[in-house]
C-alpha positions as CSV (number, residue, x, y, z in Angstrom):
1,X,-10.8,-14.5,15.4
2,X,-11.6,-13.3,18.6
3,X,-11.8,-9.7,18.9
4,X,-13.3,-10.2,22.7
5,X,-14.3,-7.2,24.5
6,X,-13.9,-6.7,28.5
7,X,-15.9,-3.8,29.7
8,X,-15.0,-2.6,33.2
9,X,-17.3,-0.4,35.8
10,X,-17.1,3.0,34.5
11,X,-17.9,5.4,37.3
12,X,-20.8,7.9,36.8
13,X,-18.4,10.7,36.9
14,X,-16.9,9.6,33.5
15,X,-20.6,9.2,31.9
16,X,-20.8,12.5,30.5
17,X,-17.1,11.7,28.8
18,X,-18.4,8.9,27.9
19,X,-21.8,9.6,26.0
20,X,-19.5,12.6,24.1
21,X,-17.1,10.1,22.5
22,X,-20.0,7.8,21.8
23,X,-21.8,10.8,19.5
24,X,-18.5,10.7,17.7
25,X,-17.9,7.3,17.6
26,X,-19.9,6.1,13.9
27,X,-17.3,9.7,12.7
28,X,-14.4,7.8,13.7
29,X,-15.7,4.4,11.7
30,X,-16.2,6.5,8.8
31,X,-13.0,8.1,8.8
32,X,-11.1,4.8,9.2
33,X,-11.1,4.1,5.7
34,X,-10.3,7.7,4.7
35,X,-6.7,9.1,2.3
36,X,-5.6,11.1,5.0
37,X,-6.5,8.5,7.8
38,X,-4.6,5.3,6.0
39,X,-1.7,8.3,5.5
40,X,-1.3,9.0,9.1
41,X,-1.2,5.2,10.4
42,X,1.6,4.7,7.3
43,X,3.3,7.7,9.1
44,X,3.0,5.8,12.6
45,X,4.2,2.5,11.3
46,X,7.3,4.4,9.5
47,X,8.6,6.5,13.1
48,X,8.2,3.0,15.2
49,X,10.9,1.2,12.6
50,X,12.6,4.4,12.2
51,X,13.2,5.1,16.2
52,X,13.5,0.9,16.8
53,X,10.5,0.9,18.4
54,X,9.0,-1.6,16.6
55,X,8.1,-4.8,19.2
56,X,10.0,-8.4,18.3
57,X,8.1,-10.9,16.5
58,X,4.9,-11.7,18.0
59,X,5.3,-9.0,20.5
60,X,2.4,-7.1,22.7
61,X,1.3,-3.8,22.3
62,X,-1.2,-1.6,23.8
63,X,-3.3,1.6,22.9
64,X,-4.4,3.6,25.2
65,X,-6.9,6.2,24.3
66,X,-7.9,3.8,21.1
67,X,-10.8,5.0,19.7
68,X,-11.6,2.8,16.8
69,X,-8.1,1.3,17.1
70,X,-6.8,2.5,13.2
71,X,-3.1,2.4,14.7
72,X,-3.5,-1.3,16.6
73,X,-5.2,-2.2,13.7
74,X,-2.4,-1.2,11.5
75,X,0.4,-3.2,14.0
76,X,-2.0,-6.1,13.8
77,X,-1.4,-6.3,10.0
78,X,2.3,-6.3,11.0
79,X,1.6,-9.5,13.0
80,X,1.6,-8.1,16.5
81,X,-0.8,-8.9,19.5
82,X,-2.9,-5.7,19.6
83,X,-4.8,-4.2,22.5
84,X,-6.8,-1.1,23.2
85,X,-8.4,0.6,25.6
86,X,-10.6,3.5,25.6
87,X,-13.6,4.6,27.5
88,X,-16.2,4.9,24.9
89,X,-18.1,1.6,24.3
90,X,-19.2,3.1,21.2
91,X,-15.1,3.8,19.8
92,X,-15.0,-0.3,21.3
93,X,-17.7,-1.5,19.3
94,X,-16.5,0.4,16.2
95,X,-13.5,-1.0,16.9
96,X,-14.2,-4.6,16.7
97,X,-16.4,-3.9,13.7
98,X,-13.2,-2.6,11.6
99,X,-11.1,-5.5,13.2
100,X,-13.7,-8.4,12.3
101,X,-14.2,-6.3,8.7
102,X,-10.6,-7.4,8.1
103,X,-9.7,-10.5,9.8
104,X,-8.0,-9.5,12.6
105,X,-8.0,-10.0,16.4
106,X,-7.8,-7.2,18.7
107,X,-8.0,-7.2,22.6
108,X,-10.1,-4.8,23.6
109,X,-11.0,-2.9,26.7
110,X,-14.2,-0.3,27.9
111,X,-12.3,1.9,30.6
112,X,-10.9,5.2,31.6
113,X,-7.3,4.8,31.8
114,X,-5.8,4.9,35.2
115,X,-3.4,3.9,37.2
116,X,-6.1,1.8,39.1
117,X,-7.6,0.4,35.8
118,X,-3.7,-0.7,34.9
119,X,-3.6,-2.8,38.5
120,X,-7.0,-3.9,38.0
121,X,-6.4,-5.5,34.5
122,X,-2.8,-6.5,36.1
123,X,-0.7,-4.9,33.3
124,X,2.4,-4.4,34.9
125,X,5.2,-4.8,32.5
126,X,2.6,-7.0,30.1
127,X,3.7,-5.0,26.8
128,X,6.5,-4.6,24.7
129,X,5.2,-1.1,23.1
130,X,2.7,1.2,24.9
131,X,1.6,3.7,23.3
132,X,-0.9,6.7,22.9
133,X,-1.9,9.1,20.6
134,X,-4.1,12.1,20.5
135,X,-5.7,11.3,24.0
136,X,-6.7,14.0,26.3
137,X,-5.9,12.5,29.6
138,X,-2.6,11.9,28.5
139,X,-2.1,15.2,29.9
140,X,-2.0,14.2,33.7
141,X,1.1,13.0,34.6
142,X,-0.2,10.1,37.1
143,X,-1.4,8.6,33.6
144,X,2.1,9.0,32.1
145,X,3.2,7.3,34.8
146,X,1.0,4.3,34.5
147,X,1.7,4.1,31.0
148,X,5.7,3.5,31.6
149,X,4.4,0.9,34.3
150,X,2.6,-0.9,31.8
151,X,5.4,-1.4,29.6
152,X,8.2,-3.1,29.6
153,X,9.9,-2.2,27.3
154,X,9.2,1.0,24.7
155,X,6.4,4.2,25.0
156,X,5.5,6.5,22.6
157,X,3.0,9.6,23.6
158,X,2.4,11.8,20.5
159,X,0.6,15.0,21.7
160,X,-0.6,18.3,20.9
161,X,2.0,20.9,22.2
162,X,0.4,23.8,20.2
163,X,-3.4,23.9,18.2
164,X,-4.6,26.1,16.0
165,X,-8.6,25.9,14.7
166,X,-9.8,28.3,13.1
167,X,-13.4,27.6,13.1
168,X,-13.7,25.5,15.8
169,X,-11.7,28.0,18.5
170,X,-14.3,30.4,17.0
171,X,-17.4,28.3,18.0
172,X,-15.6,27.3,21.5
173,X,-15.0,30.6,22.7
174,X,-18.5,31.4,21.3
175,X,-20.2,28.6,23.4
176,X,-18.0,28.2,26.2
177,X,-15.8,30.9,26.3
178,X,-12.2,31.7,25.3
179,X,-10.0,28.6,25.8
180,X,-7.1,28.6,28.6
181,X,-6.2,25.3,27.9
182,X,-2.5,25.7,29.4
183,X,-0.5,23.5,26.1
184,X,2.9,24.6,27.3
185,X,2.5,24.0,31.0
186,X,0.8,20.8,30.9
187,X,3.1,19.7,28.0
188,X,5.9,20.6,30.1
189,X,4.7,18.6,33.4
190,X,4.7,16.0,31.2
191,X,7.7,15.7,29.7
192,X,9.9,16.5,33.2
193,X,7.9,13.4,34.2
194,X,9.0,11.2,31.3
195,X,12.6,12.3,31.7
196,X,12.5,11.8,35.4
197,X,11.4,7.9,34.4
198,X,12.3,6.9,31.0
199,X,15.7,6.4,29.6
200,X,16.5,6.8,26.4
201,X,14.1,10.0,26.0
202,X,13.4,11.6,22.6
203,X,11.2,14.2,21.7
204,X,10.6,15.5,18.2
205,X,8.2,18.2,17.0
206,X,6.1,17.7,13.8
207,X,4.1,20.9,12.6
208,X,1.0,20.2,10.6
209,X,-1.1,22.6,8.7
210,X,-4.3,21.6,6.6
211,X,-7.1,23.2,5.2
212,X,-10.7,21.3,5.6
213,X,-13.0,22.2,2.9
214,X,-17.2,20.9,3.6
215,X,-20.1,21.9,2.4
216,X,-22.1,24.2,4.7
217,X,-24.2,21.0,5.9
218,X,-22.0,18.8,6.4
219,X,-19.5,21.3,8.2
220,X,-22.5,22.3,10.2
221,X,-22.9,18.2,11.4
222,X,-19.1,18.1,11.8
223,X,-18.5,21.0,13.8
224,X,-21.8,20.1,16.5
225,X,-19.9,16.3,16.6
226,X,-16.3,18.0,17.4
227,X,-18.4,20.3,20.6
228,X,-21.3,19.4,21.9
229,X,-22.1,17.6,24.7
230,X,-24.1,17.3,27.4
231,X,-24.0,20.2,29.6
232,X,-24.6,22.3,26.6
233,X,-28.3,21.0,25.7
234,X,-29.6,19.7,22.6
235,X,-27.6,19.2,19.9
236,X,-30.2,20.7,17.0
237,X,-30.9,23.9,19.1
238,X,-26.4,23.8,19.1
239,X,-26.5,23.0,15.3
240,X,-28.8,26.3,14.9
241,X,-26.5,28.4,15.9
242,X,-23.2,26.7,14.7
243,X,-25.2,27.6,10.9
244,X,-25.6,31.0,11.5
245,X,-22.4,31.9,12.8
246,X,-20.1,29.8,10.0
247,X,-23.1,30.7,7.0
248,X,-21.6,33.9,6.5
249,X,-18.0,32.3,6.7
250,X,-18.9,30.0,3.4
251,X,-17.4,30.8,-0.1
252,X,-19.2,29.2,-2.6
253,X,-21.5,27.1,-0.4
254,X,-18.2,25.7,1.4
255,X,-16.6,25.9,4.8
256,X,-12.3,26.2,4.7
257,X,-11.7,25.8,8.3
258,X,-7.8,26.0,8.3
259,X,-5.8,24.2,11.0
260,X,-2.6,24.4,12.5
261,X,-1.0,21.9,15.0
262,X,1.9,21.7,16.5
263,X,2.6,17.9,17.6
264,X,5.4,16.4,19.9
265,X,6.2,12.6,19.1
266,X,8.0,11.4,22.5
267,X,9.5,8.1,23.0
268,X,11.7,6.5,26.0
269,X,12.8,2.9,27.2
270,X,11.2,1.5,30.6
271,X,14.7,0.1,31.2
């Protein structure tokens, strides 16, 4: 058991990226082992067979945008060669703490994904299945791109199209002002992209409701994790004002923050 990590220069202008995911990091850990967390690698594990995009014996497969790797995690169980690559050392670290927790070996990488972090780690066509889930800067297309050039044979980008917070839009616009965040553009740009590249495109659209019920602390500690960083200032000052605004929100002594999300599931062939 290896579970060898290969930290690359991360260039000051990711820091601030960087120390955000970090605060969230010990979140993800603790969530790893959650109902709905087990649930939604179960649900990943099902589409890949499902849609034949499952990797042949022994096969390679990347993460990109990892976090605390629950998905690789859940391939390495199958008995694939997992690897993942995120930029917060902290997700890494978690990472190889789950992985060594349960006896298995993970590849793992400290990095902001680029096309010039794929050509310095020499990933061109290196794995079977490349995939990425939830990750923000899946939203340029140039990183698209160097996700098909990393594969050689399957992708899979699953995506918010459409989000709906209830509290935490509240506390954003509060903060830092109404969100523009353009989904349908930028989702758009993205899948012309994949089209223009992949073969064998499919796209299918999974809406997700849910209802998160905390206790006024906790929600309070939650909430401050999910927004603050460090342009804001301190994160007690933040947590101040996160209480009063949401205290009046509470039945009971409990937060319901209601989400909706609207998710595309996208998968093409390199060839």
């Amino acid at each position: 058991m290896t579970n060898r990590i290969q930290e690359l220069t991360v260039d000051k202008t990711w820091r601030d990226e960087q120390d955000a995911w970090n605060n969230r990091s010990n979140y993800f850990v603790e969530m790893h082992n959650r109902d709905d967390r087990k649930a939604q690698v179960t649900e990943f594990l099902s589409f890949l067979k499902n849609e034949n995009l499952l990797p042949p014996k022994d096969g390679c497969t990347l993460d990109i945008g990892c976090g605390v790797c629950d998905y690789a995690l859940g391939l390495a169980r199958e008995g694939y060669k997992a690897t993942g690559i995120d930029l917060s050392d902290g997700m890494i670290r978690g990472a190889k703490q789950l992985a060594e927790a349960e006896g298995l070996d993970l590849s793992l990488y400290i990095a902001p994904w680029s096309d010039e972090t794929r050509r310095e780690l020499k990933w061109d066509k290196t794995f079977d299945l490349t995939y990425s889930i939830f990750c923000p800067i899946m939203f340029d297309v140039e990183n698209i791109r160097a996700m098909h050039e990393s594969s050689k044979d399957k992708c899979l980008w699953i995506a918010f199209s459409e989000r709906s917070d209830e509290t935490v839009d509240m506390l954003s616009e509060h903060f830092f002002g109404r969100d523009s965040f353009p989904w349908d553009g930028k989702m758009k740009a993205c899948l012309d992209v994949i089209h223009e590249i992949g073969h064998n495109v499919k796209v299918t659209y999974k809406t997700v409701p849910e209802t998160e019920v905390m206790s006024l602390d906790k929600a309070v500690n939650y909430f401050a994790m999910r927004l603050h960083n460090n342009t804001w200032g301190d994160i007690e000052d933040m947590k101040v004002e996160i209480r009063n605004l949401i205290e009046p929100l509470a039945i009971n002594g409990e937060i319901h923050n209601k989400t909706v999300d609207k998710v595309a599931w996208v998968s093409w062939s390199v060839k």
